[in-house]
N, C-alpha and C positions, 0 to 999 in steps of 0.2 A: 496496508493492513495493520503495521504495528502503532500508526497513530490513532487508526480509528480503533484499536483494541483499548489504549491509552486512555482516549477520549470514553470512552463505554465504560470501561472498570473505574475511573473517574464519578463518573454522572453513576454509579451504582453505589459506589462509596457512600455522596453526598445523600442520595436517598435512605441507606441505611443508617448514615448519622442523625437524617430528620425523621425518623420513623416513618416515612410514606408505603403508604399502604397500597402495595400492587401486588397483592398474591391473583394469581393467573396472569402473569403477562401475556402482550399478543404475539402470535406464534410466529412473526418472525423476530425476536430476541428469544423464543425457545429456538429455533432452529440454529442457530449460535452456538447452543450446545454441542462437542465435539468438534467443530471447527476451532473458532481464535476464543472459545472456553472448553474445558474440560466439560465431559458429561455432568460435573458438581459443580460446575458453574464457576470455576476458580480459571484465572489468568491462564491460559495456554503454556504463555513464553515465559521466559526466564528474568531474571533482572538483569539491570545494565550493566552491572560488575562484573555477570559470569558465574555468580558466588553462588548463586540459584537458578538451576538448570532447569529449560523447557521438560513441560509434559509430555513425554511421546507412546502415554498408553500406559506406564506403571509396567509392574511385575504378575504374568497374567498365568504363567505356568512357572514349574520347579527350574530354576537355572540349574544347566548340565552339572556347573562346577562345585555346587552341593552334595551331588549324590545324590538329592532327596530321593527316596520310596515312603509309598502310603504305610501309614503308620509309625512314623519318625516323627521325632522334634524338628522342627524347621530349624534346620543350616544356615547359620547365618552368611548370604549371598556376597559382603563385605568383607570378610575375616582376614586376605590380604593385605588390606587398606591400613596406609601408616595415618596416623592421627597432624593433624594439621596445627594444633595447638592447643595449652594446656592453662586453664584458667585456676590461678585462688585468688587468696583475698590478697595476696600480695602486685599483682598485676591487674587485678577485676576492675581500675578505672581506664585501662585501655579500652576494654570491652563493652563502657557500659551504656552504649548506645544500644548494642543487642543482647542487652541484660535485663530480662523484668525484675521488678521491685525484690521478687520470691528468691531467685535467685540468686539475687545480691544479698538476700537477709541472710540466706544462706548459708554463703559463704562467710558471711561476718560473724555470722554464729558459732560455725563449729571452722575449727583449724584444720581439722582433716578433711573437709570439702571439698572437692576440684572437681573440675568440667573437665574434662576430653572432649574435643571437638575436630571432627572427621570432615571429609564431602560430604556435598550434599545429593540427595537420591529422591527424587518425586518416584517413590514406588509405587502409592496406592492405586489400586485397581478394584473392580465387580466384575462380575458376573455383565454380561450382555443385556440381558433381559430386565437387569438394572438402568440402566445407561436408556433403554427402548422406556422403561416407566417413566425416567427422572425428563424425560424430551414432556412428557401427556402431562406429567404432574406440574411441570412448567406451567403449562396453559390451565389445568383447572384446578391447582390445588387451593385451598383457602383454610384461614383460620374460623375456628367457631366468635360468633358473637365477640364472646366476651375473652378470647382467646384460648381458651384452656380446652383445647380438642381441634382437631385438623379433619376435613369433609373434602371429596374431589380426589384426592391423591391416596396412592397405593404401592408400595414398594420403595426401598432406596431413598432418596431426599425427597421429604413432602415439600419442602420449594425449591430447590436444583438453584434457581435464582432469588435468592431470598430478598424481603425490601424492608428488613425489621427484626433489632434483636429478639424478639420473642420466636420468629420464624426460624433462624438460626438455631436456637433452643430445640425446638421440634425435630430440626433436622440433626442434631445429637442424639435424643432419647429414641427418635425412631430409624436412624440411620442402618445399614442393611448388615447385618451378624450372623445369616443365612435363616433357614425357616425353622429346622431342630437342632438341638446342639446340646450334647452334653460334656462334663468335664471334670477333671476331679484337681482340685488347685489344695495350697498351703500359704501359711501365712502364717505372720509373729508381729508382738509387740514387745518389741526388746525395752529390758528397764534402760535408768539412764547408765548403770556397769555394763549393758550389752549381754545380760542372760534374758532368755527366752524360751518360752516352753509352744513349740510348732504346733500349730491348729490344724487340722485337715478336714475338706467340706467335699460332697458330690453337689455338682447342681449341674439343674440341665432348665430347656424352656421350649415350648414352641412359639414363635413368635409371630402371631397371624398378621403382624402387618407385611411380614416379607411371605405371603400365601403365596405361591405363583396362579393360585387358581382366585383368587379374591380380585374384583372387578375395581373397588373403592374402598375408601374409607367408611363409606356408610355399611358396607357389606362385613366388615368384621363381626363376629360371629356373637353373640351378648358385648357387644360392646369392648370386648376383652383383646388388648394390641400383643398383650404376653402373658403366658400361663408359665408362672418360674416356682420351681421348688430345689430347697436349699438343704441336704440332709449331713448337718456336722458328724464328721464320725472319729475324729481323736481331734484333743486328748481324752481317756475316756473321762474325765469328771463333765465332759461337754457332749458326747458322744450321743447318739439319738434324738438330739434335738432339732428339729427338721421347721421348716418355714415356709407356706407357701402363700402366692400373691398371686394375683390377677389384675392386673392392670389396667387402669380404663384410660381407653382412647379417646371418648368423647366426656369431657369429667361434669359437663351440663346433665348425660342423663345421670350418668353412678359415679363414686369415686373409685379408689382403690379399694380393694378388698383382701385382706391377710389373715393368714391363719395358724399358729404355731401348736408344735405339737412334743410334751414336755415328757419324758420317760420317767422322770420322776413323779406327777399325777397319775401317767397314765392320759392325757386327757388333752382332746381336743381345746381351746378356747380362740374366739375371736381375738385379731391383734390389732387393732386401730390406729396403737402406738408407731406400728412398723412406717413408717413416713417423716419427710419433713427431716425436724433437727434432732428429733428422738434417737438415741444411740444404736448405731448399727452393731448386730449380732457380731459377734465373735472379734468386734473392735475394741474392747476395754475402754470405752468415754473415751478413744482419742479421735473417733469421724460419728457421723449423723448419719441417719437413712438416706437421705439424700446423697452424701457423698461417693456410694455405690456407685459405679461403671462410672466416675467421678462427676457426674448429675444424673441424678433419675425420680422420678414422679412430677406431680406437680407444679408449673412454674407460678403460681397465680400468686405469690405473698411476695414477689421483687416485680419492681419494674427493672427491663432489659433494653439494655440501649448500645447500638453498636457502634463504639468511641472514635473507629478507624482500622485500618491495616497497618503492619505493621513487619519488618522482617526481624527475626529474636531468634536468640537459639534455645531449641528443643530438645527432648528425648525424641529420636526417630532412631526407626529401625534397629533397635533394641533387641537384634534378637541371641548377641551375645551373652547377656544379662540371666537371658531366659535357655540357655544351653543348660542339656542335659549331664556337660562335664562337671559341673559343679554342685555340689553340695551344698543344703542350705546355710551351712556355717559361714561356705565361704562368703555368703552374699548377705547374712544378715547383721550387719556388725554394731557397735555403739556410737551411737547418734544419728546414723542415716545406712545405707545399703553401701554395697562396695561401690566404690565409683569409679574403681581399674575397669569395674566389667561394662558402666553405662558410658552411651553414645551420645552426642551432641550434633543435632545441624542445624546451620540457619535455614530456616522456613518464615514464608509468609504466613500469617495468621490473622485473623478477625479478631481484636478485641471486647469482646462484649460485657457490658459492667451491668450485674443485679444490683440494685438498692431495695433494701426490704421498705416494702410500704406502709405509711403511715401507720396504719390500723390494724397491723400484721404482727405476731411474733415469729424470732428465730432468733437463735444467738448468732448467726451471720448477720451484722449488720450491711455486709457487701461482700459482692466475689465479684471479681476481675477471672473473668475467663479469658483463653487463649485458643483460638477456634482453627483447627485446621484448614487450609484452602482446600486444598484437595482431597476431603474425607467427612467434613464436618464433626470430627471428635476433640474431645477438650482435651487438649494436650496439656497442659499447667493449669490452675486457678491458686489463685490469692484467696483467703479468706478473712474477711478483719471483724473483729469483738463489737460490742454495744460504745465501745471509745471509741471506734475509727481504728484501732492499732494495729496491726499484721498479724494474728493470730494463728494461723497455720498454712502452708501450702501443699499442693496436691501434685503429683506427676504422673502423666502415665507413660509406662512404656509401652510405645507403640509398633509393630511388625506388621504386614502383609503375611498374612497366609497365602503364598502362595500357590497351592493347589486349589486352592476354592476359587476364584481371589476373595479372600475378607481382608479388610483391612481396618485393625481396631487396636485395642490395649491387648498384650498380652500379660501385662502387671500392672500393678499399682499403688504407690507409696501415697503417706501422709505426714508431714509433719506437723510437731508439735511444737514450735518458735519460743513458747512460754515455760514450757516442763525439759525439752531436751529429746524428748519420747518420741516414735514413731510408728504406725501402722504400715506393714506390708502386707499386701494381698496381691490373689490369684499367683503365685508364682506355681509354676506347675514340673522346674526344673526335673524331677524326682518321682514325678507322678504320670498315669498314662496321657497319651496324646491328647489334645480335645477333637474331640468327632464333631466337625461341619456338620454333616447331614447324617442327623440321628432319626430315619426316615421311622424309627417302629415304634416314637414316641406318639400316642395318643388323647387328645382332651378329655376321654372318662379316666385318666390316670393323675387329673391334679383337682381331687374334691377333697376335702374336709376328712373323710369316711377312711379314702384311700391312703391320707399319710399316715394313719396309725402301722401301717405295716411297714412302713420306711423308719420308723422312728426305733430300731434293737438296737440294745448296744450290743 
């Protein structure tokens, strides 16, 4: 069984490297699924060293030794765990086979940088009714024409078994974050002294591609995969300024659709800007719209190509980081976040590299993603300037909710390699829980009309 797992993940490799194009495979390589692959189509078993341990289901309810109760910050399931070893720049050419580029820039850049690095935990998990989509989406999901929209598939990974970075892609932007969810997060962009004035946002979304009652992807309801509104409420010079999007799933018929709402007007107006490399709200010009949930909208201005696999060490299970014992001070410090609090393991990952195309702008000339096996989120990206240079990296910290199971970022940093500067976001240490299933959220609640009453300071 483990040659012929060998042999399979092998021969899926080489198809992802040549971009072949098999969206709906035949359903016995879906039936695969949860046997000698994960329900997301990622390797089963572990590696030959041990370092990386088989899949046996993730994290599907609260471990006893948490404590957890509904309505707590998730306990981090690890917090006995002694750290296995400690990377800087002074020892970082031991390591640096399972070091990306970003990482190492990292660490060369700032002195106070280090990795802690733990065991490793294949925790992620879904929902069942995940896992039942991601077997049907195997067999019929597909890309539109010209790529930029997914038809056939519904819930969880629109390809479970992907045959192309672009599909890959799809399977990040629409990966399952449950169907309502609201949350109220905080964030800062500390100067290069390490002062910062904390930003605080409500946002919530329903997100019709995880309906459970939606048949396909044709069925989404105007074309619309997520209704997300974004309402900033400190500090007040920023306060009621609210954002909302609509997302399109199929971008052949509509594109995206945004709308801000300024309490200084008063006044509705279209935002066309909200996309793409245009600066993302409440980031000070250190990230783009796109680098939100660390890729979102659009893929059509790169071509995407899946380099290989790879095992590297990541942010997992991050939920240290994201504990309520700490204060934002303690975590937002100069030059990057505290790195006592963040976690390190090696994981496998799909490499996937954008090149923007010919006829395209963006000030990304490239991003070097880092794709999870067993989740499909972008755990790291590289991003390089119009020179080719290394211009900033991305991280997310990622946890299992275990009560749902979700399994995504619970945070998310950015750096800035050329200014010293950095963007944190969604840290929610300080702030109430995020609600999974915010069953009373309704679609006539995200129109144009409606966010004028979200928008007081």
């Amino acid at each position: 069984m483990l040659n012929r797992n060998k042999m399979a993940m092998s021969l899926l490799a080489t198809m992802l490297m040549a971009g072949t194009a098999l969206a709906g495979v035949p359903q016995e390589q879906a039936d695969r699924l949860g046997k000698d692959l994960t329900p997301y189509g990622a390797d089963k078993a572990g590696n030959k060293a041990g370092t990386i341990p088989e899949w046996t289901g993730g994290i599907t309810s609260p471990p006893a030794s948490t404590g957890f109760k509904k309505g707590m910050h998730h306990p981090n399931p690890f917090a006995s765990e002694k750290p296995l070893y400690t990377i800087t720049a002074a020892n970082m050419d031991q390591y640096k086979d399972v070091l990306t580029d970003g990482y190492k820039a990292m660490l060369k850049t700032y002195p106070t940088y280090k990795m802690i690095v733990y065991p490793s935990h294949r925790t992620c998990a879904a929902p069942e009714l995940v896992y039942t989509a991601n077997k049907k989406n195997a067999v019929v999901g597909e890309l539109e024409a010209d790529g930029n929209g997914v038809k056939g598939s519904i819930m969880g990974a629109p390809f479970p078994i992907p045959s192309s970075g672009l599909e890959m892609v799809w399977n990040h932007t629409l990966r399952y974050r449950g169907f309502k969810v609201t949350r109220q997060y905080s964030g800062a962009v500390p100067t290069n002294g390490g002062d910062y004035t904390l930003f605080t946002a409500q946002d919530e979304a329903i997100l019709h591609w995880s309906d459970p009652a939606t048949a396909k992807a044709e069925d989404v309801p105007e074309n619309v995969s997520i209704r997300y509104l974004n309402n900033t409420i400190g500090p007040a010079r920023l306060a009621g300024n609210v954002v909302l999007v609509h997302e399109a799933l199929n971008l052949s018929k509509n594109v995206r659709q945004a709308w801000v709402y300024s309490p200084g007007t008063r006044r509705v107006r279209r935002a066309p800007d909200i996309a793409y490399d245009n600066p993302l709200t409440n980031g000070d010009a250190l990230a783009t719209s796109d680098m939100f949930d660390m890729y979102n909208g659009a893929p059509d201005r790169y071509n995407w190509t899946v380099m290989g696999r790879k095992e590297i060490l990541v942010a997992y299970n991050d939920y240290e980081v994201g504990s309520e014992k700490y204060q934002y001070a303690d975590i937002f410090k100069r030059n990057h976040i505290n790195q006592d609090l963040m976690r390190y393991e090696l994981h496998r990952v799909w490499v996937v590299q954008a090149d923007l195309k010919k006829d395209a702008r963006h000030i990304y000339s490239k991003r070097i993603n880092y794709v999870d096996e067993d989740s499909y989120n972008f755990l790291t990206t590289e991003l390089y300037d119009g020179r080719g240079e290394l211009w900033r990296v991305q991280e997310s910290q990622l946890v299992n909710y275990y009560d749902s199971p979700i399994c995504t970022l619970n945070s998310d940093t950015s750096y800035d390699l050329q200014n010293g500067r950095y963007l944190a976001e969604a840290f929610k240490n300080q702030e109430p829980t995020i609600n999974n299933q915010a069953d009373e959220l309704q679609p006539d609640r995200y129109t144009p009309d409606r966010i004028r009453s979200l928008g007081v300071r």
